[in-house]
Structure formats: C-alpha cells, structure tokens
N, C-alpha and C positions, 0 to 999 in steps of 0.2 A: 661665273667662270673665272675671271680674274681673281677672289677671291681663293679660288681651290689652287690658283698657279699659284701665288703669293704662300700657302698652308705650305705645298709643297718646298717650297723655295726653304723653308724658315724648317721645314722636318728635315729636309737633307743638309743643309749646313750644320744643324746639330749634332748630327748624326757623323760628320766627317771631321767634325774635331780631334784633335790628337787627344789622346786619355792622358790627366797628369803622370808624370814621370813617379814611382815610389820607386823608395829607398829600398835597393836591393841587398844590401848591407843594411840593417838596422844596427843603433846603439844596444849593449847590452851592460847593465853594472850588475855587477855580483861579486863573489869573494873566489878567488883562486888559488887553486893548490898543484901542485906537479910534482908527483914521487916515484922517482925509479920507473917506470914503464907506463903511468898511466896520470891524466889530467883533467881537474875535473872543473867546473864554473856553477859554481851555487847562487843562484840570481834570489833565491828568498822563494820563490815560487814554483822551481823550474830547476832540476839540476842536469845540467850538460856533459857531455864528457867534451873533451878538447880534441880536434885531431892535431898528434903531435906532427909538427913539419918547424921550418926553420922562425916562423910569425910566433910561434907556441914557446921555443926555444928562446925568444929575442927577451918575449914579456917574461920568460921565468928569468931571467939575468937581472931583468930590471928589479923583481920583488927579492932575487938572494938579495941583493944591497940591505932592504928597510926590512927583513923577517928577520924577529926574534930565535926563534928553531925553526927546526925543519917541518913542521906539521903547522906553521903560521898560514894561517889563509890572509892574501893580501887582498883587499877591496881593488878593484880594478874597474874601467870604464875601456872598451873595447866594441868594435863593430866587427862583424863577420855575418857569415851563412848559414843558415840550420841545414841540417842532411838528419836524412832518417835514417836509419841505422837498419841493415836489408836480415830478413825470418834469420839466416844463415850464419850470422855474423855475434861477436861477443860485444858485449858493454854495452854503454847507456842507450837508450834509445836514440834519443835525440841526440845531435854532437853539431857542436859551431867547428866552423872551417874561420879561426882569424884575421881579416882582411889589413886590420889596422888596429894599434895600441892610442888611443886616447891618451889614458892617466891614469894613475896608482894616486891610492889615497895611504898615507904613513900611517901606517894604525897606534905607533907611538904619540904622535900630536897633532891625527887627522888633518895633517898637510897636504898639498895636491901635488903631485909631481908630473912631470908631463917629461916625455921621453923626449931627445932630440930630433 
C-alpha cells in the first residue's frame, strides 16, 4: 500500500510541473523586400508576406541605407508572429506580424548590422 501512495505521490508531481516556456516569437532569417504597398520575407523555404505596420516601416529604413536598388532583397534576422491569412482575405498565406529587428546582413561585404 505504501508503495502505490509513493506511485502516486511521484505521478502527480510530474504531472504539476509548469511545461517549458516556448518562444512565442521565433527567430526568422531570410531576405527582404518592401515595394509600394506590399512586403514580402523569403526564408529559402517559406515565403511570408509582412504585415505592414510601423516594426515593417522601421526595418525597411534600415535596408534603404545598404540596397543597391530598389528591387535589392536585404538578408535580415528578425523575430515575430506567423498569422494565417483568413479564406476571405488577399496575399500570402502565411504573414509574420514583426515583433523585433535582430540584424541586417550588407549584402555588399556580408557585414552584420545590428539596429540601435
């Protein structure tokens, strides 16, 4: 009997553990572009649209500086949100909501740049 209260003791303490914390923001790298009305995040695997808001606006400021034209795609390291894009609605499926800008890579001398 002692045995089965001990079983129990050691199933319910497992069981009440908090679950590790995940990252609700993931990192994401891929190459970026923003033209005229629409944003888009080429991960190599996976292409995003961007929802544009002022986090969308901040990182295109940072890549006008280091693109050559305007059709440069800047390599970027970013976290944000995925949202699934609802039957009713246009563009990509998938779309990251930007939480935070990491870092720009200069695609002239593959430098890192990190925002302030």
């Amino acid at each position: 009997m002692k045995n089965y209260i001990y079983l129990f003791l050691l199933v319910f303490a497992s069981c009440t553990q908090t679950p590790k914390k995940t990252d609700v923001n993931p990192q994401f790298y891929g190459e970026f572009l923003y033209l005229a009305d629409a944003a888009v995040l080429n991960t190599g695997t996976e292409i995003y649209g961007v929802i544009i808001d002022e986090k969308m606006h901040a990182l295109h400021d940072l890549c006008t500086t280091i693109k050559r034209d305007e059709y440069d795609m800047i390599p970027v390291y970013v976290k944000g949100a995925v949202e699934t894009k609802q039957p009713d609605e246009e563009g990509w499926d998938k779309r990251i909501k930007i939480t935070s800008i990491d870092s720009l890579v200069n695609p002239i001398d593959n430098s890192i740049l990190k925002p302030n």
